[in-house]
C-alpha positions in Angstrom: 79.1 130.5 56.3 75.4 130.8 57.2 75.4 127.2 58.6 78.6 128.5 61.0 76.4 131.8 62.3 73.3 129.2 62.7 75.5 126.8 64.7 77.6 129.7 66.6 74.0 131.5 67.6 72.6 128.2 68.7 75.8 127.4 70.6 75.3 131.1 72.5 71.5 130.5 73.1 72.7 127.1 75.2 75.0 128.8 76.8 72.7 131.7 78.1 70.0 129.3 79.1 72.6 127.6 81.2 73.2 130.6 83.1 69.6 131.9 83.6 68.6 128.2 85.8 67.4 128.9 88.8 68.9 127.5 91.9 67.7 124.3 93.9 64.4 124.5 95.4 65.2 123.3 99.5 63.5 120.5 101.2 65.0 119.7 104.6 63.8 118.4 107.9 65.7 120.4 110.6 65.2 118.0 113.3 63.1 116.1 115.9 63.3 117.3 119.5 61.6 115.7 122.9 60.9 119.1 123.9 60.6 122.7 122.2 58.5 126.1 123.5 59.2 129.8 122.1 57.2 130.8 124.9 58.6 130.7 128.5 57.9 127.3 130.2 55.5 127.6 133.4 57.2 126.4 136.5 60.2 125.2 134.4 62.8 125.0 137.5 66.3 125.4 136.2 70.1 125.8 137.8 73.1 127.2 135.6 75.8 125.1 136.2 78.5 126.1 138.8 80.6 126.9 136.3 81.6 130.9 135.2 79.5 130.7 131.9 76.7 127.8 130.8 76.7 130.0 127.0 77.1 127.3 124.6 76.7 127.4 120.9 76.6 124.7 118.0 76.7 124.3 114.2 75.7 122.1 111.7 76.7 122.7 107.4 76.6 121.8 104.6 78.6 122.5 101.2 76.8 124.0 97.9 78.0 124.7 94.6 79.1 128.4 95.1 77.6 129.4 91.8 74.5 127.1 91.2 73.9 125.9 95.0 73.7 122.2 94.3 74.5 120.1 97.1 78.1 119.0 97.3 78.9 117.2 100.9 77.8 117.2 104.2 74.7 116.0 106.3 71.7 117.5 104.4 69.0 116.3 106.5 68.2 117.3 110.7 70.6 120.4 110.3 68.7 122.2 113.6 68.9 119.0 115.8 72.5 118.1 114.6 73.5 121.8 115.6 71.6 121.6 118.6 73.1 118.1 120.1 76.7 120.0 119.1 75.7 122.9 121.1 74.9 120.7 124.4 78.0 118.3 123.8 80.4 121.5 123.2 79.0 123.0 126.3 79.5 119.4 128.1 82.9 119.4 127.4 83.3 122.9 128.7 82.7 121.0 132.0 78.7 122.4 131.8 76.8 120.1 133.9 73.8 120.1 132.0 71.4 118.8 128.8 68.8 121.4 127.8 69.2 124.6 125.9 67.3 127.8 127.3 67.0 131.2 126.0 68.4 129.8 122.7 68.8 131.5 119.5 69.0 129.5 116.1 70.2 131.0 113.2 70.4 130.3 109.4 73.3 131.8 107.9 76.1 131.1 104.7 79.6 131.3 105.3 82.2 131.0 103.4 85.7 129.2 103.1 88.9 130.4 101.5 91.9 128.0 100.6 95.4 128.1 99.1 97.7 131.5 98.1 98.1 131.4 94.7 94.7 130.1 93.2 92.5 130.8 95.4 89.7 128.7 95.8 86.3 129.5 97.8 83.7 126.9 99.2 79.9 128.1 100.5 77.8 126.2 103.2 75.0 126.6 104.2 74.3 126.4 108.0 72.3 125.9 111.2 73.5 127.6 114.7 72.2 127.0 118.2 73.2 129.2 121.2 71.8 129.4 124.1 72.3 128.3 127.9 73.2 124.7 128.6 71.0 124.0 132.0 70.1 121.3 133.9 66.7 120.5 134.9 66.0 120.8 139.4 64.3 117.6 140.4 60.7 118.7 142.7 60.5 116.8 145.5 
């Protein structure tokens, strides 16, 4: 009997300690651009496409354990340049002449994904979104 309450309080202390981890420390490059200011850009000569609207926006995520926030799927690595080349190729095929982001406004958020009826089961990512104004660049003659 006192061997069962040894083993039983043992068995509890594992599970406790399991619970009490602390999530995933994060180590992620978010990308490698050619160019990148937060401060306006002297004598940066731009055009808005012809178009009604050059707003674009992008995303880039990845899937964590909801509960422990392993990693799970998706590209880990470049999130901010993957979302930013998916901003500029959404707004391309928007018919947006144009292949650089102004005003832009990146974001770091977790959403969430619901599936099935019955059992419902929920998914967590973690990701990157660009928005901003697909451009092109005037040429000075």
């Amino acid at each position: 009997m006192k061997i069962r309450k040894i083993v039983l309080v043992f068995l509890g202390l594992t599970v406790l300690s399991g619970c009490a981890q602390m999530p995933p420390d994060t180590d992620e490059r978010l990308g490698q651009f050619t160019a990148a200011s937060s401060f306006n850009v002297r004598n940066l000569e731009y055009q808005k496409s012809n178009q009604t609207s050059s707003f674009t926006k992008g995303k880039s995520c990845y899937e964590v354990n909801l509960y422990t926030l392993a990693y799970i799927s998706g590209p880990k690595d470049n999130l901010l340049q993957r979302a930013m080349d998916d901003a500029i190729r959404n707004g391309q095929n928007q018919g947006i002449d144009g292949d650089l982001l102004v005003n832009a406004r990146i974001e770091r958020k977790t959403e969430y994904e619901e599936s099935g009826n019955i059992f419902v089961v929920k998914k967590r990512f973690e990701c990157v979104f660009v928005e901003g104004d697909l451009v092109k660049i005037e040429a000075n003659n």
